[in-house]
Each structure stands twice: as C-alpha cells, then as structure tokens.
TORKOL-4160 file (C-alpha; in steps of 0.2 Angstrom, whole numbers, padded with zeros to 4 digits, m for minus):
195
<pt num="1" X="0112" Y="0425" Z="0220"/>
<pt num="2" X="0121" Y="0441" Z="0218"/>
<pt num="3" X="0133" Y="0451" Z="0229"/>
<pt num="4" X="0126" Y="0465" Z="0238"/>
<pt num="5" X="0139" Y="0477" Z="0242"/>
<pt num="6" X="0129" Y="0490" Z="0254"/>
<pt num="7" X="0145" Y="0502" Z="0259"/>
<pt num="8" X="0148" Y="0503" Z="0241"/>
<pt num="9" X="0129" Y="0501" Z="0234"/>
<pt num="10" X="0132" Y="0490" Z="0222"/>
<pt num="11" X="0122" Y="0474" Z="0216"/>
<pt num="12" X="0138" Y="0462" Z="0209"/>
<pt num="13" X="0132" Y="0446" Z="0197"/>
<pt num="14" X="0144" Y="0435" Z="0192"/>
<pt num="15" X="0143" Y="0424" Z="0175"/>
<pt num="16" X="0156" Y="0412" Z="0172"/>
<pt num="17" X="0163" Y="0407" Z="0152"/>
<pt num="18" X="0165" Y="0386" Z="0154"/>
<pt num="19" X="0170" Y="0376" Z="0142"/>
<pt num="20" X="0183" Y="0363" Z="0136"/>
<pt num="21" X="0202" Y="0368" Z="0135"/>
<pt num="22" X="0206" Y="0380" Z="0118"/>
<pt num="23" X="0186" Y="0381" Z="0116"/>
<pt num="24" X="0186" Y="0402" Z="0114"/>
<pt num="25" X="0182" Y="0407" Z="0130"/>
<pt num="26" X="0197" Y="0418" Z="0136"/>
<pt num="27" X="0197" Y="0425" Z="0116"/>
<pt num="28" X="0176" Y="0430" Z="0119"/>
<pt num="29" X="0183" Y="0439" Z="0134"/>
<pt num="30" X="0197" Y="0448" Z="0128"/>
<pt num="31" X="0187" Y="0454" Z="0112"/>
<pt num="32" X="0170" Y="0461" Z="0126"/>
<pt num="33" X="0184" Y="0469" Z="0137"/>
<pt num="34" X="0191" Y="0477" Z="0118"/>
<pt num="35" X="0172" Y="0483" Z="0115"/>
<pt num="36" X="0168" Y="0490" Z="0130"/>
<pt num="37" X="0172" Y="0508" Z="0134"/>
<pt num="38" X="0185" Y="0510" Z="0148"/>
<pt num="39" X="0172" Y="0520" Z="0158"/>
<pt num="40" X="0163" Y="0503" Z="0160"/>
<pt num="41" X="0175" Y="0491" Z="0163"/>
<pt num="42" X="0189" Y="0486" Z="0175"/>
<pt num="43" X="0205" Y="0479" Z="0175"/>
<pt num="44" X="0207" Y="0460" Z="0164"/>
<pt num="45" X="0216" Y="0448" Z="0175"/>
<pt num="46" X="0223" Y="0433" Z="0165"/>
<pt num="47" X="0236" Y="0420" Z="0170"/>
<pt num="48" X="0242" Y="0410" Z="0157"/>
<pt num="49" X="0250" Y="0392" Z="0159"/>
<pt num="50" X="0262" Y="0384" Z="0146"/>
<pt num="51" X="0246" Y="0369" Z="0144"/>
<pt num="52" X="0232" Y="0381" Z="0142"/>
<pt num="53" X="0231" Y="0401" Z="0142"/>
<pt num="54" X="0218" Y="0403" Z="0159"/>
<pt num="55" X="0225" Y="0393" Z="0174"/>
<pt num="56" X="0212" Y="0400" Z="0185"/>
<pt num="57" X="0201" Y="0415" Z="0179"/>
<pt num="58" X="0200" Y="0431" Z="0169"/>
<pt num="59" X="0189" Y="0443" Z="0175"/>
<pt num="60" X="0182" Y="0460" Z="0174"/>
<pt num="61" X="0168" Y="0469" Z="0181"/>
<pt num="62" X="0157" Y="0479" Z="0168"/>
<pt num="63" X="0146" Y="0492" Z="0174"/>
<pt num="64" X="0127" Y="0491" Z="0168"/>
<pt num="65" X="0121" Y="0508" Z="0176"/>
<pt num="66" X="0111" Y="0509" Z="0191"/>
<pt num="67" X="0092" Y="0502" Z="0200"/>
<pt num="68" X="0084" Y="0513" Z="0214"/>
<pt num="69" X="0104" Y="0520" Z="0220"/>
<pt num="70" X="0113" Y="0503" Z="0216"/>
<pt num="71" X="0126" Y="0501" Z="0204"/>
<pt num="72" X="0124" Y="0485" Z="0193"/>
<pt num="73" X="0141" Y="0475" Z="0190"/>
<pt num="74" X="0142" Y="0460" Z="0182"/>
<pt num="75" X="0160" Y="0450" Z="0184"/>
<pt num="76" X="0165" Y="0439" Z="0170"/>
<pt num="77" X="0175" Y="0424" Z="0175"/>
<pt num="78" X="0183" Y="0409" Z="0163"/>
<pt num="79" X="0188" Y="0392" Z="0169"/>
<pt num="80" X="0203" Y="0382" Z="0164"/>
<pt num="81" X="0196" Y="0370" Z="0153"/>
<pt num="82" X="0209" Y="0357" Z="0154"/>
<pt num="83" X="0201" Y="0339" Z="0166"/>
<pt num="84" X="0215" Y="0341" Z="0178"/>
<pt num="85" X="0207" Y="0358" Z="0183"/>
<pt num="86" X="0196" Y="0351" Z="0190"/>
<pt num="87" X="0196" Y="0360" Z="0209"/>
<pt num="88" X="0201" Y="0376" Z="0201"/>
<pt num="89" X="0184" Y="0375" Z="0190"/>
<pt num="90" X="0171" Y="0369" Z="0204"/>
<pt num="91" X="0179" Y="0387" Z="0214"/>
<pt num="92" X="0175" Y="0399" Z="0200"/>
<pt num="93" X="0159" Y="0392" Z="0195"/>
<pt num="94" X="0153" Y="0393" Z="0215"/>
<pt num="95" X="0141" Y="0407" Z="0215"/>
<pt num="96" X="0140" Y="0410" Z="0197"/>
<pt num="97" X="0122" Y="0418" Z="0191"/>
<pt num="98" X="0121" Y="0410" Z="0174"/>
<pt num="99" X="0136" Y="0403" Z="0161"/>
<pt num="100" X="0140" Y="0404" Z="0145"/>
<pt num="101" X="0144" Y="0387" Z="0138"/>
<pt num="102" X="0157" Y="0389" Z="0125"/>
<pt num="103" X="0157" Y="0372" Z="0114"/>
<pt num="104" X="0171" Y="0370" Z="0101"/>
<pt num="105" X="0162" Y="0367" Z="0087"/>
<pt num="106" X="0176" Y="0358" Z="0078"/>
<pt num="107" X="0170" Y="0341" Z="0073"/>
<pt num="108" X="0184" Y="0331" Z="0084"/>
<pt num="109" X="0178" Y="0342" Z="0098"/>
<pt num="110" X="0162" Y="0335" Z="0101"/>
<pt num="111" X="0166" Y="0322" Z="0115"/>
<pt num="112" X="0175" Y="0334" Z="0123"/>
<pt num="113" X="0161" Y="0345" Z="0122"/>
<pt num="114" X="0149" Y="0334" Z="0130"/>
<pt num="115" X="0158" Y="0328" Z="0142"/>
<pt num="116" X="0164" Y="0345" Z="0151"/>
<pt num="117" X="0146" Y="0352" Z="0150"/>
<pt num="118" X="0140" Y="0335" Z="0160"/>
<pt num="119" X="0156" Y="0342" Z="0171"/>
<pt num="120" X="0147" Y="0358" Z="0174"/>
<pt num="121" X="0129" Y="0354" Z="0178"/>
<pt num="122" X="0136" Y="0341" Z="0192"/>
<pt num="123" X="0147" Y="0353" Z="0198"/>
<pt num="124" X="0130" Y="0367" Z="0198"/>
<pt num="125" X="0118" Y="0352" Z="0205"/>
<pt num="126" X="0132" Y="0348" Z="0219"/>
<pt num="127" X="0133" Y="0366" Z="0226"/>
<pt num="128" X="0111" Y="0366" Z="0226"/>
<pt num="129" X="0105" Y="0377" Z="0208"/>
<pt num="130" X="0090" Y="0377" Z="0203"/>
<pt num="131" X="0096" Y="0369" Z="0184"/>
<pt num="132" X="0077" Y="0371" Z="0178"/>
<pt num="133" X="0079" Y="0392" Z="0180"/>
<pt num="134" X="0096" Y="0394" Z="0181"/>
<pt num="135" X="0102" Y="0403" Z="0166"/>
<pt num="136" X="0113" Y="0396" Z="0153"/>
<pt num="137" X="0119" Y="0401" Z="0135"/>
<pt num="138" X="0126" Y="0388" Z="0124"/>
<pt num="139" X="0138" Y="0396" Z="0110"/>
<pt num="140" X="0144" Y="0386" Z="0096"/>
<pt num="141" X="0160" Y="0394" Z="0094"/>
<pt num="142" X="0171" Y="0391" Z="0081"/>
<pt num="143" X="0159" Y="0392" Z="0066"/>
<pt num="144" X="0170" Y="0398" Z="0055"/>
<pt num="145" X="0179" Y="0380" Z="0052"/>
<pt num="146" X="0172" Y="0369" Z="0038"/>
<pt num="147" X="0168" Y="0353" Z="0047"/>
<pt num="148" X="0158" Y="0358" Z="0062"/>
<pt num="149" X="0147" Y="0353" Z="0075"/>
<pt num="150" X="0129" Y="0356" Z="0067"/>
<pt num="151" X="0119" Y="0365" Z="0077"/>
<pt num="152" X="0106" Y="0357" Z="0090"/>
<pt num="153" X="0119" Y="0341" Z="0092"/>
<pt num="154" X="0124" Y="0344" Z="0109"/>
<pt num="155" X="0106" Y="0349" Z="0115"/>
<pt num="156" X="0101" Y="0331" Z="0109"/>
<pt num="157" X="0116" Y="0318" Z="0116"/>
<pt num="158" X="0113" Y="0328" Z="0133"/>
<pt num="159" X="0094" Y="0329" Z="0129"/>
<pt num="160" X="0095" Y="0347" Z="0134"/>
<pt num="161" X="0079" Y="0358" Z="0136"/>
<pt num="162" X="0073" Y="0366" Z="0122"/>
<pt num="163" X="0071" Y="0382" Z="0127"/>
<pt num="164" X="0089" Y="0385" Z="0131"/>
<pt num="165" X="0097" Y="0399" Z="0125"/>
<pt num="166" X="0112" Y="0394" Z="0108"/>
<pt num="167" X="0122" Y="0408" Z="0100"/>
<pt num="168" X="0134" Y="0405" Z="0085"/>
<pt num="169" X="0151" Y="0413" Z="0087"/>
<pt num="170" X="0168" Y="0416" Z="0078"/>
<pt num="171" X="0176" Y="0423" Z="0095"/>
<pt num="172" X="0194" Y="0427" Z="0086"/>
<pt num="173" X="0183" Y="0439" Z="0077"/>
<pt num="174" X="0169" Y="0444" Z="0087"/>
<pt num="175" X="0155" Y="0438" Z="0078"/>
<pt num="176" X="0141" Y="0432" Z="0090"/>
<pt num="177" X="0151" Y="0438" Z="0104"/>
<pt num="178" X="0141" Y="0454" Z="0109"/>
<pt num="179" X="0124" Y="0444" Z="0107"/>
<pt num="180" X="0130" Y="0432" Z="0118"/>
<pt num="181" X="0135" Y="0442" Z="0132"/>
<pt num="182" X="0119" Y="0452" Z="0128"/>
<pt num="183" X="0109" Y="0437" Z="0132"/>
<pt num="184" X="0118" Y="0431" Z="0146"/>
<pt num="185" X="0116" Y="0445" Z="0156"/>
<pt num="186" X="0097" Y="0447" Z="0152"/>
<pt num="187" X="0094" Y="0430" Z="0157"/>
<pt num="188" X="0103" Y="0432" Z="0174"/>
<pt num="189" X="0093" Y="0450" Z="0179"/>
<pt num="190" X="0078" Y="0443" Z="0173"/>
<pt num="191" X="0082" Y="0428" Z="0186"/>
<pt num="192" X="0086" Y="0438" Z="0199"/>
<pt num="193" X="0068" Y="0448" Z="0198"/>
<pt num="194" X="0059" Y="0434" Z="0197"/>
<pt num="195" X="0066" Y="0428" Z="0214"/>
C-alpha cells in the first residue's frame, strides 16, 4: 500500500529492484536516474561495500504528476543481493508495491537465480502480500552474453504464473530498462486502483 503524505499531498509508492549479487540492478538504476530529467527526480543514495556495490539501498523518488491535488512519487530501492544480506533485504522489500526481479541471465547464474527469487516470495508471503496480485516484472538482464538463460526457464523450475510480466535487458546500456520501469509502475498504479 502506498504512503500518503497529507501535509505534503503526496501519494509515495515504493518498487524495490531484487535480484542476486552483480545481477544489474544498481546499473538499471543509475542509467533511469541518467534518463530522467532532474525536475523529476531526486537525489541517488548509493553505498557501496568492497563484496558488492549496494550494501543497503539506492534510492530516488521520481515524480509521475499529480491525481485530484496529490503528487504521484514512486521510490526505487535495490537490495544487496549477496545471501549474507539477508536482514538488510527482508527491511527494504517491507512495504514495497511491486519488484522488479533482476535475473542474470548468464548461464552459470541460473541457481543463483532461482534460489534468491524463492528468497523473495517468502520474504513477501512472511510480511502478508497478496502473491496472486501483487505486481512483479521479471527482467532477463544481461542479454547481451552469448550463453544465456533462454527465456521462460525460470518461470518453469519455479512454475511461475504465466501472466507475469518478463522484459529482456542489457542494463550497462539501457536496453530494456525504460520498458521495464514503464511496466513496473503501471502494474503497481493499476493495483493500487483496483483496491
């Protein structure tokens, strides 16, 4: 559910990038916050660690306009994707309106893969979502490489819906980025009218 900020009139959602460790997810952020012109966006916070570039979270808020006085926000977050994260994960994800999954579509990468997106829905299921409506994107990033993940592989070892949303990126780029965050934020206003 979003934040409502009344003495501020603003309607805040927050979408967190998760993924495993070196999977894109800081570089899809940093290219979005290059994209976007300063009037819409704040401040990037990153804190890098000598293991991994995000120990706890980037973050911006982007401005989408406004609905009947209120401003739409939306706060992007990424997680640390290393396993020994773990506590540090669970806190950003808490109150997140949709993810973006962001798989490393290196072949090598694939239990990795798998096994931190099993990390994520039990971390969503323990704080109470909805997993049938909550929205989630699944982007193959990395598609550039020449032995990748084919696409529709993770969806079936984690017998995944088939309606959920999968982008292909190359976030060192930008390719696939834009759409993804495009689709993302759809997903989570859509969600938020329907309830």
């Amino acid at each position: 559910m979003p934040h409502l900020d009344l003495n501020n009139k603003q309607l805040v959602f927050k979408i967190v990038y998760f993924g495993p460790g070196m999977s894109g997810k800081t570089t899809n952020l940093l290219f979005i916050h290059k994209k976007i012109f300063d009037k819409y966006k704040g401040d990037m916070i990153i804190l890098d660690t000598e293991e991994e570039r995000t120990l706890f979270f980037d973050f911006f808020p982007v401005s989408l306009g406004s609905v009947q006085g209120f401003a739409l926000k939306i706060h992007l977050y990424t997680i640390p994707g290393q396993v020994y994260y773990e506590a540090s994960r669970r806190i950003i994800l808490e109150g997140a309106d949709g993810v973006v999954f962001v798989a490393d579509s290196k072949v090598d990468r694939l239990d990795d893969n798998v096994d931190m997106y099993k990390r994520m829905i039990e971390n969503l299921d323990s704080f109470g979502v909805d997993l049938d409506t909550f929205p989630i994107v699944l982007q193959y990033n990395k598609r550039d490489f020449d032995e990748i993940i084919p696409l529709g592989k993770i969806e079936n070892i984690l017998e995944l819906p088939e309606d959920l949303l999968v982008t292909e990126s190359v976030a060192t780029s930008g390719a696939g980025v834009m759409k993804t965050l495009q689709l993302i934020s759809k997903e989570v206003i859509r969600n938020f009218q329907l309830d």
